[in-house]
C-alpha positions as CSV (number, residue, x, y, z in Angstrom):
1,X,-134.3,-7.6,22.7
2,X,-131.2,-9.0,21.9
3,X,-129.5,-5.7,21.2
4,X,-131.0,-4.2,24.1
5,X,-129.6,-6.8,27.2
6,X,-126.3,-5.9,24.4
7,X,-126.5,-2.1,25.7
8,X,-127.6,-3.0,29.1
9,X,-124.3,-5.5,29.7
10,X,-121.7,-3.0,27.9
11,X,-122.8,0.3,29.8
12,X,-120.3,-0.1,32.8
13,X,-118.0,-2.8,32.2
14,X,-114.7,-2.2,32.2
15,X,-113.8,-4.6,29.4
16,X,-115.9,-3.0,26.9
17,X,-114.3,-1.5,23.7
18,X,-115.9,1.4,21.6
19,X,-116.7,-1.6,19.0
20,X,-118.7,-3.5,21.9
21,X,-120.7,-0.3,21.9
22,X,-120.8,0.1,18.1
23,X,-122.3,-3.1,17.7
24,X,-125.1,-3.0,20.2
25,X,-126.0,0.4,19.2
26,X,-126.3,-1.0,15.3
27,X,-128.0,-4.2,16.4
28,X,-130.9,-1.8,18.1
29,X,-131.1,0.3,15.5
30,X,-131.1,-2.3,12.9
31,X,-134.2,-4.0,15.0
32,X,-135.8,-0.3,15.0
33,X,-135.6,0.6,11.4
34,X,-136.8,-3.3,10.5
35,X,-139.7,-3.2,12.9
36,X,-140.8,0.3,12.2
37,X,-139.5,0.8,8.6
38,X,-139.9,-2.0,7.0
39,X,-143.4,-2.1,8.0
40,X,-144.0,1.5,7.0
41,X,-142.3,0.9,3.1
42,X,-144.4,-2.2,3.0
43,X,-148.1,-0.2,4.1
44,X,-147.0,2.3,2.1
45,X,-146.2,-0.2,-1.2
46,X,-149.3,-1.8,-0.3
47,X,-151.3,1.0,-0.1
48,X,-150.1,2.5,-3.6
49,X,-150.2,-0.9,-5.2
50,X,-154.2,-1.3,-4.0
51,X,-155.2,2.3,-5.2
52,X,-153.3,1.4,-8.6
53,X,-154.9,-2.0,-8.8
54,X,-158.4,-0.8,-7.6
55,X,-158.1,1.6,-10.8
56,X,-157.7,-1.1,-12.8
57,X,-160.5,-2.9,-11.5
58,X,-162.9,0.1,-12.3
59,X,-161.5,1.0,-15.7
60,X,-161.7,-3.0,-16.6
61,X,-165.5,-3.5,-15.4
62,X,-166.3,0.2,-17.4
63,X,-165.0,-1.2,-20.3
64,X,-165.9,-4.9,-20.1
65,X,-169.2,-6.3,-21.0
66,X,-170.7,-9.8,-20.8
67,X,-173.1,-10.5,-23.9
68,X,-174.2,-13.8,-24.9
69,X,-173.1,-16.0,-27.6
70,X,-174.5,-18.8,-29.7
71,X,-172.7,-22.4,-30.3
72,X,-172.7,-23.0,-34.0
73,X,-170.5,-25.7,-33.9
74,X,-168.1,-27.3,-31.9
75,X,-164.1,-26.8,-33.1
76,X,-161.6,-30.0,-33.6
77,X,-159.0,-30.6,-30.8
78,X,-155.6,-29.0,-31.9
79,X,-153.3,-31.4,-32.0
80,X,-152.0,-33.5,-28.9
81,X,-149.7,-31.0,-26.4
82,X,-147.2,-32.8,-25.3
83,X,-146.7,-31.2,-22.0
84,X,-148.9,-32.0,-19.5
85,X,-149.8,-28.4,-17.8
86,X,-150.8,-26.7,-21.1
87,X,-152.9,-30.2,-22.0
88,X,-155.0,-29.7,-18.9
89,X,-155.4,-26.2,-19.3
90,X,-156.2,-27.1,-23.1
91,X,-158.6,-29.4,-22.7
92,X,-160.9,-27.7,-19.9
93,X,-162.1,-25.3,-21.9
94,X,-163.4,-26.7,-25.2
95,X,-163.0,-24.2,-28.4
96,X,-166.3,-23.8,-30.3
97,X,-167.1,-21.3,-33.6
98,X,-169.6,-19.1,-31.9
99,X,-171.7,-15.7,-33.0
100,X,-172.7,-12.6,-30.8
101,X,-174.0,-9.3,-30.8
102,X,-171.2,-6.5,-29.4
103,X,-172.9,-3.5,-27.2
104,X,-173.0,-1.2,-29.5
105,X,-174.8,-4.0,-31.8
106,X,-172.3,-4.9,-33.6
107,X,-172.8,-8.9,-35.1
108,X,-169.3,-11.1,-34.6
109,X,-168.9,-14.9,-34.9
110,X,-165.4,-16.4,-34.1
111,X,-163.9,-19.0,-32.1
112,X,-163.9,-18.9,-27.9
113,X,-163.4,-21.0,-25.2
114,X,-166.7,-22.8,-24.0
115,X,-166.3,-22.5,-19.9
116,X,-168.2,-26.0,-20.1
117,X,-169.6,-28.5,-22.3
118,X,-171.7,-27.7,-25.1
119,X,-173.5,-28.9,-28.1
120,X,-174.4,-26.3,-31.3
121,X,-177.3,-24.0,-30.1
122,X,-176.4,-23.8,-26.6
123,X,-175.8,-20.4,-25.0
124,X,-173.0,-19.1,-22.3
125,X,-171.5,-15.9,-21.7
126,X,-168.3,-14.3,-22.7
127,X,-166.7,-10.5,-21.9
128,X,-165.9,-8.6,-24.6
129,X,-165.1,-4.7,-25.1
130,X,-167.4,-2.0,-26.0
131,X,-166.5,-2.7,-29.9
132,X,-167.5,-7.0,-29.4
133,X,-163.7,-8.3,-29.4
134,X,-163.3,-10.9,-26.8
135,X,-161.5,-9.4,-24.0
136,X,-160.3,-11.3,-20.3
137,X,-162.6,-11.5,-17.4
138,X,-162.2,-7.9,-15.8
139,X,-160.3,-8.3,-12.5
140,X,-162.0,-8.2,-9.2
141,X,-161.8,-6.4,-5.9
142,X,-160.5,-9.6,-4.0
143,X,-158.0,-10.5,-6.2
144,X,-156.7,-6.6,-6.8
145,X,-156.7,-6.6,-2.7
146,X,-154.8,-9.9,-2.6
147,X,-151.7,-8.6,-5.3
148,X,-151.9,-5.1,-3.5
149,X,-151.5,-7.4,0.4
150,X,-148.7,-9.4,-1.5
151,X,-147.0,-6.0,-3.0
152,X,-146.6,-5.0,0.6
153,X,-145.2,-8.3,2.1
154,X,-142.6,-8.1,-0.7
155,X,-142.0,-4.3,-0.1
156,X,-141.6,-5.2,4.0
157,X,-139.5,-7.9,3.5
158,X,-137.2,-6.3,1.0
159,X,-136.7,-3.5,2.9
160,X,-136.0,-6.0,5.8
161,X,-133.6,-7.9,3.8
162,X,-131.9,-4.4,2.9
163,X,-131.3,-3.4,6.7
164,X,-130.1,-7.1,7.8
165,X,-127.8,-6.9,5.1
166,X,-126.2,-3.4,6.1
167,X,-126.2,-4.0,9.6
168,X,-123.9,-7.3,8.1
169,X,-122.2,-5.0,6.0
170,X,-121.2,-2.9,9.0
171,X,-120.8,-5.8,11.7
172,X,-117.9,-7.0,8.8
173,X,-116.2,-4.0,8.3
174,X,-116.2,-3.3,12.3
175,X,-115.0,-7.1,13.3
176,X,-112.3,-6.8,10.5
177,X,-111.1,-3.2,12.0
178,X,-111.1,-5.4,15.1
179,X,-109.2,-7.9,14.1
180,X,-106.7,-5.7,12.9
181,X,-106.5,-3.7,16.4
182,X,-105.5,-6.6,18.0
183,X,-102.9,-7.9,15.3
184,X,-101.2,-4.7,16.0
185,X,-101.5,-5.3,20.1
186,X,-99.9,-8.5,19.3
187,X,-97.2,-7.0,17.4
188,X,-96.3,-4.5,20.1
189,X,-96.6,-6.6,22.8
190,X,-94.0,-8.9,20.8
191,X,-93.2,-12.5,19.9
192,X,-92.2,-13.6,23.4
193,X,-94.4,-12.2,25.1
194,X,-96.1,-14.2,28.6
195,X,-93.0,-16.7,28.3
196,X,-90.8,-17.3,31.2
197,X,-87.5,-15.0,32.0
198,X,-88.7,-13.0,29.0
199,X,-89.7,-9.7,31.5
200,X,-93.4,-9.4,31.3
């Protein structure tokens, strides 16, 4: 809105410089290109990143199976973390020698994290691949949605970021070109110049 009442106020007046001009007509086009490209790169960014992500989620949960494991016995603590963040993340999820059968009937037995307490003999499930090897949880719709949503925000304000900081760019350059236009007024008008009995 700005750069429009800048248009509006410099179209007649009789003070205005070509700059004056310059810098509204940047200042609305800046506004345009932020409002109406920045929000088209960041759609489109989002857009690209959810298809990509979406993928993902349907190659993860084709290859990604839950199966069923035994406790045989519960594994010792490793030994005390000293940081905090990796202690808490340690100790929530207790490690236990376990056996299962893979898909394609495979037997394992290894260690994996328990997701709660347990005592030998219990059951819980774990995701593994089609081979038995212990794989991540497969990512979900929500959370592919919520990166691909975040993607675009980033993209938007980037892009943003990139147009404020040309229109800057410009704005410099133009008050600098400015500056020098009335340095050389100054010069030409000369030192004494509005003092008395000096003939202006």
């Amino acid at each position: 809105m700005r750069a429009m009442s800048g248009l509006w106020r410099w179209r007649h007046n009789p003070l205005r410089r070509r700059t004056d001009l310059a810098e509204a007509w940047l200042a609305l086009g800046a506004a345009l290109l932020i409002l109406f490209g920045a929000s088209a790169a960041g759609w489109a960014t989002a857009r690209t990143a959810g298809d990509a992500l979406l993928d993902t989620v349907r190659t993860q949960h084709a290859q990604r199976h839950l199966v069923r494991v035994q406790v045989d016995r519960l594994l010792p603590h490793p030994p005390v973390d000293p940081d905090p963040e990796t202690a808490t993340r340690r100790d929530a999820h207790r490690r236990v020698l376990a056996n299962w059968r893979g898909v394609d009937g495979s037997r394992h037995i290894g260690a994996v994290a328990a997701p709660r307490p347990v005592v030998p003999g219990d059951r819980f499930r774990i995701w593994t691949d089609g081979h038995g090897r212990v794989m991540p949880r497969p990512m979900d719709v929500t959370t592919a949605n919520s990166h691909a949503v975040l993607a675009g925000l980033g993209a938007a304000a980037l892009a943003g970021a990139a147009i404020e900081g040309g229109r800057r760019l410009v704005m410099w350059r133009l008050m600098r070109r400015r500056y020098r236009r009335w340095d050389e007024e100054w010069e030409r008008a000369g030192q004494d110049w509005g003092r008395a009995g000096a003939g202006s």
